[in-house]
C-alpha positions in Angstrom: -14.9 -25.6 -28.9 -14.1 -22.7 -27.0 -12.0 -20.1 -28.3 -11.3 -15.9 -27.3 -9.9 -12.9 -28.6 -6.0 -12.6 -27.9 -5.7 -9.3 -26.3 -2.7 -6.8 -25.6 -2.2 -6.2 -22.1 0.7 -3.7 -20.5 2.1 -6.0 -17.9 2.1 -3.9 -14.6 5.1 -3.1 -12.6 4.0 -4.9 -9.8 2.1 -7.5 -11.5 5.0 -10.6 -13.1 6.6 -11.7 -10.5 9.2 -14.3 -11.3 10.8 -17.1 -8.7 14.0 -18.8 -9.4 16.0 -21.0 -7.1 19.5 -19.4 -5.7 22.1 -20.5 -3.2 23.5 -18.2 -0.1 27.3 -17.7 -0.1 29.9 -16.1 2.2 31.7 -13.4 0.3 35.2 -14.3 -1.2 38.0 -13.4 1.1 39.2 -10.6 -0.8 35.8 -9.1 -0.6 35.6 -9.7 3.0 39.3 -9.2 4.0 39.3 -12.7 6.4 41.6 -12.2 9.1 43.5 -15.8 8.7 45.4 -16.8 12.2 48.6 -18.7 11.7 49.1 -21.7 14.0 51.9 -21.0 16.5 54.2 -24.4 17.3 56.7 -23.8 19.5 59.7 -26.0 18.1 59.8 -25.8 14.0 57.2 -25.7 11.7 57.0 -29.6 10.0 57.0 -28.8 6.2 54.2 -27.4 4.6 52.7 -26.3 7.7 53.8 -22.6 7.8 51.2 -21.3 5.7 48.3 -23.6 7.4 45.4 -21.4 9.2 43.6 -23.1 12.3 41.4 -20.5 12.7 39.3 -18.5 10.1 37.2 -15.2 11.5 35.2 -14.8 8.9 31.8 -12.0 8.4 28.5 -13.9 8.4 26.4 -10.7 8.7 27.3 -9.8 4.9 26.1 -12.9 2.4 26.3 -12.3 -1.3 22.9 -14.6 -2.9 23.6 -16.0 -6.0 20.7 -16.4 -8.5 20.5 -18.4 -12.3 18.2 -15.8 -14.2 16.8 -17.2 -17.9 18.8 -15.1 -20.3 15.9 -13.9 -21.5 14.9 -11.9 -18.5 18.2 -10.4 -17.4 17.7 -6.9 -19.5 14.9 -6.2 -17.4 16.8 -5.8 -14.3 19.1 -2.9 -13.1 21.3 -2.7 -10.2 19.5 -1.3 -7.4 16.7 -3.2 -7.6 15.4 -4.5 -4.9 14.5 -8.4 -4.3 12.6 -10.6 -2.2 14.0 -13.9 -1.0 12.8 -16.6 1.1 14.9 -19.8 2.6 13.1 -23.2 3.8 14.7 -22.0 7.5 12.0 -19.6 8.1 8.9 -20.3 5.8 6.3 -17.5 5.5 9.3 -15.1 6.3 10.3 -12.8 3.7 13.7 -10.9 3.1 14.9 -8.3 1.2 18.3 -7.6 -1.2 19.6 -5.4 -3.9 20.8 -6.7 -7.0 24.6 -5.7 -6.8 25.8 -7.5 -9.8 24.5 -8.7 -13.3 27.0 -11.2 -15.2 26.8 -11.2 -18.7 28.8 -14.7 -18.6 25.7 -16.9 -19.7 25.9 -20.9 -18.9 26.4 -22.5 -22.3 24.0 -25.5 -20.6 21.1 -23.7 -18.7 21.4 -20.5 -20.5 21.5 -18.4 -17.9 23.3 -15.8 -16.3 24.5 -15.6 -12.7 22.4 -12.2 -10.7 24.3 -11.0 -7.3 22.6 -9.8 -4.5 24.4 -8.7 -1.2 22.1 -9.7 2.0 22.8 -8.5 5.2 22.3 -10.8 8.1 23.3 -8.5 11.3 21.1 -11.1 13.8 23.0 -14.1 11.8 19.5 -16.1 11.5 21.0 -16.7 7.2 23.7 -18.9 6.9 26.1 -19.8 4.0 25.1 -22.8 2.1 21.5 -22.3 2.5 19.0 -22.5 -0.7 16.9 -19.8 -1.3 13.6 -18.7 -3.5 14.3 -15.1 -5.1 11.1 -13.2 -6.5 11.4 -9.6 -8.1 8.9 -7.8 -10.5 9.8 -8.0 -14.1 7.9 -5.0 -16.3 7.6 -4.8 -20.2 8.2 -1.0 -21.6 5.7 -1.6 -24.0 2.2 -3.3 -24.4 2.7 -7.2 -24.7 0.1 -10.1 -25.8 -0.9 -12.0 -23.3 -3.3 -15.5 -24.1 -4.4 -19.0 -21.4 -1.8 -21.0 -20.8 -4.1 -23.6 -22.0 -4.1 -21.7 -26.1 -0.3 -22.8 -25.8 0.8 -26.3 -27.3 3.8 -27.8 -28.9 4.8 -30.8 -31.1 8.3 -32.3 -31.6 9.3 -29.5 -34.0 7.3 -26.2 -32.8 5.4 -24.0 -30.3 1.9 -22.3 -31.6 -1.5 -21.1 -30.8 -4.8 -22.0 -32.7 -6.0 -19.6 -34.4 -9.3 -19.3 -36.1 -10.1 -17.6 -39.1 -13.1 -18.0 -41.4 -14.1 -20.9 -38.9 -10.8 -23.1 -40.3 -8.1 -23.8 -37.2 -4.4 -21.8 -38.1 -1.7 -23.1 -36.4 0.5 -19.3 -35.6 3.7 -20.1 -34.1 4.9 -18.4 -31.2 7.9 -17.7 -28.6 6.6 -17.8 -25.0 7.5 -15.1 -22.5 6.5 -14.9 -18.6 3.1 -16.2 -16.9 0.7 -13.7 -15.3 -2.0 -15.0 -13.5 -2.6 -17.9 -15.9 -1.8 -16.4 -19.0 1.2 -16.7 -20.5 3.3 -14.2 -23.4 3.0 -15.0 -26.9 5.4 -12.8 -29.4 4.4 -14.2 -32.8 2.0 -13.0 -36.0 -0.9 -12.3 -33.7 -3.1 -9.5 -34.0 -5.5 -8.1 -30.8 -8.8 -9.1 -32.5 -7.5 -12.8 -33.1 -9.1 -15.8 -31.9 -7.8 -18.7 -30.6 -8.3 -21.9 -29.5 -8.4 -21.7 -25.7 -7.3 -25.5 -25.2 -5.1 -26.4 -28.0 -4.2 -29.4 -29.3 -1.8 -31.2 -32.1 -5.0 -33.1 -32.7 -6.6 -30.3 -34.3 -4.8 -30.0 -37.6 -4.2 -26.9 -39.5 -7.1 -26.1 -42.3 -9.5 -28.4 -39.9 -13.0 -27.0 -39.3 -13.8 -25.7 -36.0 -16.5 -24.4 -34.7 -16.4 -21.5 -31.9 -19.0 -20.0 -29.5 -18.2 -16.6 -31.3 -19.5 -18.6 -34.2 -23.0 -18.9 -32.5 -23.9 -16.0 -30.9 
């Protein structure tokens, strides 16, 4: 049974980079100020018709991205920050946007909150409607625990990690954070020079004997 130390590990600047899905929309006319064209009839206006556009010039070089952000992440952004977006349009094409807006207004179902970005599409190639995939760095300002994604398991009533201690299995319960390269966060009772299980299981109950290759060496 193969188990490791859980180790702290400063998650880099540049190193978490989360992906969410968002949709692309055209700004709200008061943002935009769309230039509505009245139609002209040249008898009298039928009723109801007077306020009717048949033409709407609208600006599809400025899109505002709209992206769901796990409550849980949003106090890591700032306005400002710059993002990376990519649409099924133009695949291995990247594009860039600032966050311009962080609502507070969390969805009572998903539990998240709605993140703004304003795009600019001068050449028009991004068009309103479209689905996009958002990426942007998210760093910790202080050392986090980091273990396999593996050391992680769950049963119908919590999340833990195995630990070991004097060669007995310790079932530590844990709240997870983001993934890094295969490792996931753990904020729980852990300590640095903790073992754990690295493939963890319900099947190994609490106060069962394990035996480690720490145990052998």
């Amino acid at each position: 049974m193969s188990a490791l130390p859980a180790g702290w590990m400063l998650l880099p600047q540049r190193g978490a980079v989360e992906s969410y899905p968002a949709s692309m929309h055209r700004l709200t006319e008061s943002s935009l100020r769309e230039i509505c064209i009245p139609e002209r009839w040249s008898g009298t206006h039928p009723a109801g018709l007077e306020t009717l556009p048949i033409v709407q010039i609208v600006d599809t070089g400025h899109l505002r991205l709209v992206v769901p952000v796990p409550q849980a992440y949003v106090a890591e952004m700032q306005t400002g920050q710059q993002a990376v977006f990519s649409v099924p349009a133009y695949p291995g094409q990247t594009f860039h946007a600032p966050i311009t807006r962080i609502s507070h207004d969390v969805d009572p179902n998903t539990r998240t909150m709605p993140v703004k970005l304003d795009v600019q599409s001068k050449d028009g190639r991004l068009s309103p409607g479209s689905f996009s995939t958002v990426q942007w760095t998210v760093h910790r300002a202080a050392p986090t625990m980091l273990v396999p994604v593996s050391a992680v398991t769950n049963d119908q009533q919590r999340t833990f990690v195995e630990r070991v201690l004097n060669g007995k299995a310790e079932w530590v319960d844990v709240v997870t954070g983001l993934s890094v390269n295969g490792n996931i966060e753990v904020f729980g009772d852990l300590k640095p020079a903790d073992e754990v299980i690295r493939n963890a299981t319900d099947a190994i109950r609490a106060g069962q004997q394990v035996k480690t290759s720490s145990s052998h060496s």
